[in-house]
N, C-alpha and C positions, 0 to 999 in steps of 0.2 A: 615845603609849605611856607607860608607867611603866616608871622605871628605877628599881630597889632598892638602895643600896649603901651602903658607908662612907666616911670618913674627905673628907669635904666641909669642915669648918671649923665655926669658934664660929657659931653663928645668935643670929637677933632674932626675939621674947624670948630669953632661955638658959632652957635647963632641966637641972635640976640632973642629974647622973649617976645612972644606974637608975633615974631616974623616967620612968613614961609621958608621952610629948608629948599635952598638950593640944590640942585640934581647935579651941578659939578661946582666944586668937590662934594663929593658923600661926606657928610658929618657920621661918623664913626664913634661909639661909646669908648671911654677912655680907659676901661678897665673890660677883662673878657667875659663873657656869656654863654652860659653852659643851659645846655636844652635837653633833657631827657624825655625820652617815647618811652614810654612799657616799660620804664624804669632801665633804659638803654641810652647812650650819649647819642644824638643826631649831630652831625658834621652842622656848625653854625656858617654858613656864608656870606653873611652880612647882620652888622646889628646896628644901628644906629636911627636918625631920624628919615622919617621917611619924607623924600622928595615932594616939595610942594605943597605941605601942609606944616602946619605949626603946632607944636610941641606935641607931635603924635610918633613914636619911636616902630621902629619895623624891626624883624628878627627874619631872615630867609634861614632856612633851614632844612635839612634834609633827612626826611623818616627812613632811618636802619631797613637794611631789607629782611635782619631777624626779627625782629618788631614783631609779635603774633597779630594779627588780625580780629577786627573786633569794632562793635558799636560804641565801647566806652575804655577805647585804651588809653590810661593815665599820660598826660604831658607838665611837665614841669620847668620853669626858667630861675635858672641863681644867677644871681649879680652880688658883687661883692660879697659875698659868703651871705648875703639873703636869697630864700627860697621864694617863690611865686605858692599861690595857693594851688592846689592842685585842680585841674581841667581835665576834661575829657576830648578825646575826638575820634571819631570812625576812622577805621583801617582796613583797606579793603585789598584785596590778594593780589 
């Protein structure tokens, strides 16, 4: 999945304020980022800003295949030992 959101932290390279992120090199969050399904760790493969837009950060990430299945299974992002508020999203077999 892709997650959309803010307030992740400095990345590598920086990119200056109001400018579009460049698509090479990927800007990379400088510290890791932990993404729970169903209260289970999903493999993160990329966190940082997303390409071609300005200061909008992206998370790819990948939903466990124990994950149970469901209209409102919890998702969560920590960065630096802060939590994200908790979200829902469909999970289908």
């Amino acid at each position: 999945i892709i997650i959309y959101c803010e307030g992740l932290g400095p990345v590598t390279p920086p990119v200056e304020a109001g400018r579009a992120t460049p698509a090479n090199p990927l800007s990379r969050v400088a510290v890791p980022v932990r993404v729970t399904i169903g209260g289970q760790d999903a493999e993160v493969q990329f966190s940082g800003l997303t390409p071609g837009l300005a200061g909008l950060y992206q998370i790819n990430a990948v939903v466990p295949v124990s994950v149970n299945p469901g209209n409102e299974v919890p998702l969560v992002v920590t960065v630096n030992g802060q939590s994200s508020p908790t979200v829902t999203l469909a999970v289908r077999p």
